[in-house]
C-alpha positions in Angstrom: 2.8 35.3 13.6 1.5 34.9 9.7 3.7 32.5 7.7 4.1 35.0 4.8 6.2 37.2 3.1 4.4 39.7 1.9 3.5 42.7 4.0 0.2 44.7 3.9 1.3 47.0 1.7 3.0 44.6 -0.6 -0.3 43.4 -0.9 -2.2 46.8 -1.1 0.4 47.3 -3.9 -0.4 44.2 -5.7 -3.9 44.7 -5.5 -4.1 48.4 -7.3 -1.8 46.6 -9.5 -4.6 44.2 -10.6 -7.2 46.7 -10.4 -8.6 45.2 -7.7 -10.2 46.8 -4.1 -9.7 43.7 -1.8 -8.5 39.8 -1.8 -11.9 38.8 -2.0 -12.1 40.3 -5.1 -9.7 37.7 -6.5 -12.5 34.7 -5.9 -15.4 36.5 -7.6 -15.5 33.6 -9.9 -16.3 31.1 -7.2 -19.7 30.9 -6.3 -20.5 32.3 -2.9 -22.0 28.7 -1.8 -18.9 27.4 -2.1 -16.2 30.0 -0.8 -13.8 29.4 2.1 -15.1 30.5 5.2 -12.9 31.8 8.2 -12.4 28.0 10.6 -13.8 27.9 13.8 -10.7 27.8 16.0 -10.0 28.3 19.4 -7.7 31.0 20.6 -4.2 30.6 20.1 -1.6 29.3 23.1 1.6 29.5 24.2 4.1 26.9 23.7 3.9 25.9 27.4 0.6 25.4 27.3 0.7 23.6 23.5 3.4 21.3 25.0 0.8 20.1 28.2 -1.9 19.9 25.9 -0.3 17.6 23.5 1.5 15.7 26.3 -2.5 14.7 27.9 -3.6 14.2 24.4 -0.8 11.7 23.8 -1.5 10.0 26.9 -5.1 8.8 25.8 -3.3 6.6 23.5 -3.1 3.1 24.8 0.1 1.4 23.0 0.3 -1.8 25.3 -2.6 -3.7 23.1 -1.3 -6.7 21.8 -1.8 -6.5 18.1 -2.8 -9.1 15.4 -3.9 -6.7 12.4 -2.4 -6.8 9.4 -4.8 -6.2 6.1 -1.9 -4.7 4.2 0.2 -3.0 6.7 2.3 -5.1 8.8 4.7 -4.7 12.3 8.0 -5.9 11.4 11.3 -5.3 13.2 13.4 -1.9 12.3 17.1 -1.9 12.5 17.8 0.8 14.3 20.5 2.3 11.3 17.6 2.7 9.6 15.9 5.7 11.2 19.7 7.0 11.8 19.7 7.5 8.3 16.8 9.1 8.0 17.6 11.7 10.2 20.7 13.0 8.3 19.4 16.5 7.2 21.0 15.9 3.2 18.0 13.1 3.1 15.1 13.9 5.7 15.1 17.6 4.1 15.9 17.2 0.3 13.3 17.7 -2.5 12.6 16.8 -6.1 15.8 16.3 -7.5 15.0 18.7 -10.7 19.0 19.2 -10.8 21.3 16.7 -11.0 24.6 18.5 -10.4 23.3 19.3 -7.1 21.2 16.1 -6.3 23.9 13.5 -6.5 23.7 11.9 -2.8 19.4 11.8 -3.8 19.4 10.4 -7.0 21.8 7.8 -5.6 19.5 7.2 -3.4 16.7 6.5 -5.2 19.2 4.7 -7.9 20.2 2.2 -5.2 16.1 1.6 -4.1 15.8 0.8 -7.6 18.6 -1.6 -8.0 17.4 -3.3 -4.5 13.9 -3.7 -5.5 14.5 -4.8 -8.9 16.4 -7.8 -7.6 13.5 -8.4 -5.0 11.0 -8.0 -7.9 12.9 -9.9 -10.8 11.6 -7.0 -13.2 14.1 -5.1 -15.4 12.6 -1.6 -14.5 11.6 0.3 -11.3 10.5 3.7 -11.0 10.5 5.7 -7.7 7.7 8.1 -6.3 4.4 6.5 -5.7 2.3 7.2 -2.6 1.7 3.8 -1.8 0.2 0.5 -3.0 -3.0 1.3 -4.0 -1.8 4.5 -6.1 1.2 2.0 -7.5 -1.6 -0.7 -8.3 -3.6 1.5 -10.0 -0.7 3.3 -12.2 0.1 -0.4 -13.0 -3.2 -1.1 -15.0 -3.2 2.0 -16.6 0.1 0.6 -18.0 -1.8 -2.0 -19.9 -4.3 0.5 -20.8 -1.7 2.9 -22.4 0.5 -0.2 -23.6 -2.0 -2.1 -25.2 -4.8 0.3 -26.6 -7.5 -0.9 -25.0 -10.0 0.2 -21.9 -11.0 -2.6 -20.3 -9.0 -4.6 -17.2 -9.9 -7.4 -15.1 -9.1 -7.1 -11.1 -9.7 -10.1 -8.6 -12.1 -9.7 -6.2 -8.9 -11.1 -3.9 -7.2 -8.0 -4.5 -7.2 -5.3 -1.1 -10.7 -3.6 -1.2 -9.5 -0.6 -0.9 -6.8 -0.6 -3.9 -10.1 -1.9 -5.6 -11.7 1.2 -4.8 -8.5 3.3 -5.7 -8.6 1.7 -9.3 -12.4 2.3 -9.5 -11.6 5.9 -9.0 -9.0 5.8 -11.5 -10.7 4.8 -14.2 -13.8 6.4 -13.8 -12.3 9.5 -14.1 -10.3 8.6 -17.5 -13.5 6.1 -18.9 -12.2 3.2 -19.0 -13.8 -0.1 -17.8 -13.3 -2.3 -14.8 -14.6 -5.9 -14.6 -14.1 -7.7 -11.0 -12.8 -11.7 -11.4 -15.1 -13.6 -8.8 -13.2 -16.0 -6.5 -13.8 -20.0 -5.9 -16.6 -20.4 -4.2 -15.6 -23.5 -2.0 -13.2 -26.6 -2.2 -9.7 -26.6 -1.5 -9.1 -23.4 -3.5 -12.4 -21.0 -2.1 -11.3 -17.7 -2.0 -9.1 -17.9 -4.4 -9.5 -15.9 -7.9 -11.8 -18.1 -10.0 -9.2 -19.2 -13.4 -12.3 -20.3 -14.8 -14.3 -17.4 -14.8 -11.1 -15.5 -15.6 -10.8 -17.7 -18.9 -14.3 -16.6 -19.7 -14.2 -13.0 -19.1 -11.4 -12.8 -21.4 -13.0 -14.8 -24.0 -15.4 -11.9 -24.6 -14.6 -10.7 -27.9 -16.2 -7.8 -28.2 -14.5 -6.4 -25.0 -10.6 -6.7 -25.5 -8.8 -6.9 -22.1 -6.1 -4.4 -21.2 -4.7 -6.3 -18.2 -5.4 -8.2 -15.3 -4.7 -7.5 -11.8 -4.1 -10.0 -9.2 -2.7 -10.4 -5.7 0.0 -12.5 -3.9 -0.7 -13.3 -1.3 -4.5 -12.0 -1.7 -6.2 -9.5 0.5 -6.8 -12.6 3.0 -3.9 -13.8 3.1 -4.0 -16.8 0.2 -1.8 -17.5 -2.1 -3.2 -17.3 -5.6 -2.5 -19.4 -9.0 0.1 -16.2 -10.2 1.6 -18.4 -13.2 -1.5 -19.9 -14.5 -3.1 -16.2 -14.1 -0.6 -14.9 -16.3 -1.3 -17.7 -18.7 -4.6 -17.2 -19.6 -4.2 -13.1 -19.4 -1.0 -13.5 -22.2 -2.8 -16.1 -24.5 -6.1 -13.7 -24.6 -3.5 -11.1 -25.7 -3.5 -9.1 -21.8 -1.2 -8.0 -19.7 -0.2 -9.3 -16.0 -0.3 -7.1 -12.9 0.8 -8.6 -9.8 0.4 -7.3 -6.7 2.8 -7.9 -4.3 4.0 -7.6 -0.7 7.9 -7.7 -0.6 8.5 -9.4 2.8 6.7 -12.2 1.1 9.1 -12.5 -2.1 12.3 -13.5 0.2 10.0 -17.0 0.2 7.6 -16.5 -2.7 8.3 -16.6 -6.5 8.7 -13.3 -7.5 6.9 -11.8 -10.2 9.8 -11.7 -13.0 9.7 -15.8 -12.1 6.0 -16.3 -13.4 6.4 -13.9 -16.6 4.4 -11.0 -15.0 4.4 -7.7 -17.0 3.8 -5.1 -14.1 4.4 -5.5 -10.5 3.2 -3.3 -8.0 2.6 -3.6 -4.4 3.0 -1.8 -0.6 6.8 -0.9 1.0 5.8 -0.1 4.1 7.0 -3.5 5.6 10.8 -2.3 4.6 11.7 0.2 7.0 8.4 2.1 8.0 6.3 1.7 11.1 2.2 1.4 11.1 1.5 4.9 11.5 -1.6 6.2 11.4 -1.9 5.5 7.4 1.2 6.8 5.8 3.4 8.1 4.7 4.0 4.9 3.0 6.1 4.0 0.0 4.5 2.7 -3.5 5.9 -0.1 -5.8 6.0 -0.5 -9.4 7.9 -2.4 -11.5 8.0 -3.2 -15.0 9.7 -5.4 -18.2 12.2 -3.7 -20.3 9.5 -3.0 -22.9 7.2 -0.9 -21.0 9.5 1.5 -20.0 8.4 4.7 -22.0 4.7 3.4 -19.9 6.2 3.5 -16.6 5.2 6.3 -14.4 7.5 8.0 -12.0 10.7 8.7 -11.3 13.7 6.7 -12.9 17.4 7.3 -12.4 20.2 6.1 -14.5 24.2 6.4 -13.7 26.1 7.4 -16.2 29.4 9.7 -16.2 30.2 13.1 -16.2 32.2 15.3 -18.4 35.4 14.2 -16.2 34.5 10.6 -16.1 33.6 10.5 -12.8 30.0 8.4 -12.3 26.8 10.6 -12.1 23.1 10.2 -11.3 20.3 11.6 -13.5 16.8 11.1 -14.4 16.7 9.0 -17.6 14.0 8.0 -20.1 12.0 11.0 -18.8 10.3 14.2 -20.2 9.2 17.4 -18.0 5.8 16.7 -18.8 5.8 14.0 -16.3 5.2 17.3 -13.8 3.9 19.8 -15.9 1.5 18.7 -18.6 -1.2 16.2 -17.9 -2.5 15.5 -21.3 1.0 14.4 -22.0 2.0 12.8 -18.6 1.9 9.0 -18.1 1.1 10.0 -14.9 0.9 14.0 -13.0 3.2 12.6 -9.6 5.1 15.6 -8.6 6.3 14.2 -5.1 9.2 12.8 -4.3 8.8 10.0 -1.8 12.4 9.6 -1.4 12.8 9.0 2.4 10.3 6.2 2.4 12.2 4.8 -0.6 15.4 5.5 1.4 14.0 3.8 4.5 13.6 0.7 2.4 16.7 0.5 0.8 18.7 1.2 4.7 16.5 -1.9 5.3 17.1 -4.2 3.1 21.0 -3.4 2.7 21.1 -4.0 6.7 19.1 -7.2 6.7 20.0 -8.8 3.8 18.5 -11.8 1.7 18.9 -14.0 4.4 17.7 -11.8 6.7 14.6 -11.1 4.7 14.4 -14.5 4.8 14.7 -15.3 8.2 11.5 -12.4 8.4 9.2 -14.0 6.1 9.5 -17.8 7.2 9.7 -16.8 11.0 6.2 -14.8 10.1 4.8 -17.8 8.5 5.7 -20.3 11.6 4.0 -17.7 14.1 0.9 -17.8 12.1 1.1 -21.2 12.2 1.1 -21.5 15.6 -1.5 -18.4 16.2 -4.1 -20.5 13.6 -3.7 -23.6 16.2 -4.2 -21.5 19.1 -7.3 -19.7 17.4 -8.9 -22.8 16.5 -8.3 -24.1 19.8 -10.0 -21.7 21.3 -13.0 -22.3 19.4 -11.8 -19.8 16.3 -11.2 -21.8 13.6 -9.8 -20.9 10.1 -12.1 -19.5 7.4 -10.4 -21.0 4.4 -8.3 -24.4 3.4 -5.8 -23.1 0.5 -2.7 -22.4 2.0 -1.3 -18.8 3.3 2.2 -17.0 4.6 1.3 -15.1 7.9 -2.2 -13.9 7.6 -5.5 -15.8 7.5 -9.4 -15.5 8.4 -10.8 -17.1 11.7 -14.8 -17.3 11.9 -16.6 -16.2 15.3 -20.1 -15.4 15.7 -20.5 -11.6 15.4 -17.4 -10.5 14.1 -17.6 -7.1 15.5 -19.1 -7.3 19.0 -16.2 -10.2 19.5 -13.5 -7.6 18.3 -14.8 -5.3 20.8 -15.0 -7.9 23.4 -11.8 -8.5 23.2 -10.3 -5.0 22.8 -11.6 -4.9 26.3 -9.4 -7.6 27.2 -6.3 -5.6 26.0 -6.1 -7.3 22.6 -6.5 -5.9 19.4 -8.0 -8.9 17.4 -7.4 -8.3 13.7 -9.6 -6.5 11.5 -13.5 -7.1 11.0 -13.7 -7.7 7.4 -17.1 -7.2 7.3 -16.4 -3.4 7.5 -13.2 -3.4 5.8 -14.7 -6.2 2.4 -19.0 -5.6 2.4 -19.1 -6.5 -0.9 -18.0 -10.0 -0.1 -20.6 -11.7 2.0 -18.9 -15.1 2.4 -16.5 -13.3 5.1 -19.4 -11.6 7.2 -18.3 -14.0 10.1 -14.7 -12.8 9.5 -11.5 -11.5 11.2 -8.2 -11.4 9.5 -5.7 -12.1 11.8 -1.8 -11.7 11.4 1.4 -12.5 12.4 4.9 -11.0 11.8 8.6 -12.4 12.8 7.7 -9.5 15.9 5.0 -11.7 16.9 5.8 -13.4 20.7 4.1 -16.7 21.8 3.6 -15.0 25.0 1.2 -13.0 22.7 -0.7 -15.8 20.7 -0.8 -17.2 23.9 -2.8 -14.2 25.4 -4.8 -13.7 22.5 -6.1 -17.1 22.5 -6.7 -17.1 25.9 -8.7 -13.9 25.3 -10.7 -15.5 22.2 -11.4 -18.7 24.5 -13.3 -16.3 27.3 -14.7 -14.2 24.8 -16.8 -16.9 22.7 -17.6 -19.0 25.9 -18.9 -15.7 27.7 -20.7 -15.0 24.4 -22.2 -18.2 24.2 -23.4 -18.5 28.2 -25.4 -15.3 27.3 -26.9 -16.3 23.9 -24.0 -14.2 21.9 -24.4 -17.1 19.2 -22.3 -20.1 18.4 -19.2 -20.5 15.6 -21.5 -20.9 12.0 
């Protein structure tokens, strides 16, 4: 049946209401080139039949691949409370808390994600409600934009290619100016954001800088000069946006530690599966005095009219929803299960169990780059990483698919992923998490060894 309320002759009501012979006489505005067209579907089944073909679809997935991608979405282990949680129908069905005498048990909810990440973050603000890192990261360096009065910011080339793009998109649609920092070219530090040219580009004094935006750990993994960053972007009268990735902060200085302005980063790693690209849960954090700049949802207790403590949206106008021109930013959703999800998480786990995830990540990836580069895959760059990192092979993609074949999913190809960086056309970012076995690396190292010696018996080239 038609999900719809309205019957035909509610319609045919509404309709001579308007002065108006037909629906299509509603769109006469829209040019006929561009109109809707009726979709090319097949005929409808029964549930029976719906069920069977979903159940043969499903079973062309193959979910025994042993997996080494990360690139800014990572396996991690899931208490099992957390999805119990999720479930209850007063979270997994609730909506924008517009009314706070009947949203107590969600704006608690998002008040306690706040608390949590704010401690993770060591900022003094976090707002809720953004779709994920890349839409967080580019909310961020608007921020400077709105904070500072200027149009121009300066984003690593380090930064995740596709937040990159997500920024571009951003600011070409409210003209305002992008410059990309290049990275070291080689040395100890290659790959890393360039200070030097970072110094330079915010000499230019005819092009004031908003802020700058960089990564920890970066894109491939590295972990990048955050305080000396934030240096030169303060003394040149900027603001600092660091990306983050919150797993990586129970080990990592936090941004609040190295006097960044904005943080912003991906919370998928806190209670959320891979899956399929979202939903996923966006970060953003800021100092006390860019609150009134901060997008999003922020929730304050307070007390009621008995005493008793309440939850509202603070520091907040309805224009956040309803009037763009007006609207530090236009996000209507509410994102508060993914927000939950992360706060189950890190209440179950704790510091020390955060802690225990981070380092245990960092000594499987320690172990998987020894394997690799035994196996004739060895590591792209020197500066030091937490549980991701580029190998060099000969022909990045054919060896992926080699050893796909071989029941082993083996990272990500960064020449499709990064093609505007050339120095990684030999790439594959690998990763490893605390769910990371040695029977695994084992496997996948074993893998890598047959792949590059079968490669190279046939003329498949040799490690540049």
């Amino acid at each position: 049946m038609a999900y719809g309320p309205h019957t035909a002759a509610d319609r045919e009501r509404m309709l001579a209401a308007l002065g108006l012979a037909s629906i299509d006489d509603l769109f006469t505005d829209i040019p006929e080139p561009v109109r809707a067209r009726g979709l090319d579907l097949p005929d409808g089944l029964t549930e029976q039949e719906l069920v069977g073909l979903l159940g043969r679809l499903a079973h062309r997935n193959q979910v025994d691949h042993v997996d080494f991608t990360g690139g800014g979405v990572y396996r991690h282990h899931i208490p099992p409370v957390v999805d119990q949680i999720l479930l209850r129908s007063e979270f997994y069905t609730a909506y924008t808390p517009y009314q706070p005498e009947i949203s107590q048990g969600t704006l608690q909810s998002i008040y306690e994600f706040e608390s949590l990440v704010g401690e993770l973050l060591d900022m003094d603000v976090v707002s809720a409600s953004h779709y994920d890192g890349a839409a967080a990261t580019a909310e961020a360096a608007l921020m400077t934009c709105r904070a500072t009065r200027r149009d121009r910011v300066l984003v690593s080339a380090a930064v995740h290619p596709h937040y990159r793009e997500t920024l571009a998109t951003y600011f070409d649609g409210a003209d305002l100016r992008l410059d990309e920092i290049p990275l070291v070219a080689d040395g100890p530090a290659a790959g890393t954001t360039d200070l030097a040219e970072l110094e330079d580009l915010l000499a230019d004094p005819d092009a004031p800088v908003a802020g700058v935006v960089v990564a920890n750990p970066s894109f491939v993994g590295l972990l990048e000069p955050m305080a000396e960053a934030g240096r030169l972007a303060h003394a040149a009268g900027a603001l600092f946006v660091a990306v983050v990735e919150p797993v990586s902060l129970a080990v990592l200085a936090p941004p609040g530690a190295y006097g960044a302005d904005i943080a912003a980063g991906e919370g998928q790693p806190l209670g959320m599966p891979p899956q399929y690209g979202g939903p996923y849960l966006g970060l953003l954090a800021s100092t006390q005095p860019l609150v009134r700049q901060i997008p999003g949802r922020l929730v304050g207790m307070t007390t009621d009219v008995d005493g008793r403590r309440a939850f509202v949206m603070t520091l907040r106008a309805r224009e956040q929803d309803i009037r763009r021109e007006k609207a530090a930013s236009n996000i209507c959703t509410n994102q508060a299960l993914c927000a939950l999800a992360a706060s189950v998480h890190l209440a179950a786990i704790g510091p020390h169990g955060l802690r225990d995830m981070a380092a245990m990540g960092a000594a499987r990836a320690a172990e998987l780059e020894a394997a690799l580069a035994a196996a004739g895959a060895p590591r792209m760059h020197p500066g030091p990483y937490l549980n991701e990192f580029v190998v060099r092979v000969p022909d990045p993609r054919g060896v992926h698919r080699d050893l796909l074949a071989r029941g082993v999913v083996g990272g990500i190809v960064l020449a499709d992923v990064a093609p505007d960086r050339p120095e990684l056309v030999d790439g594959l970012l690998v990763c490893a998490t605390e769910v990371t076995t040695a029977a695994e690396i084992a496997t996948f190292a074993e893998a890598m060894a047959q792949v590059l010696a079968a490669r190279a018996a046939t003329g498949g080239g040799a490690v540049r």
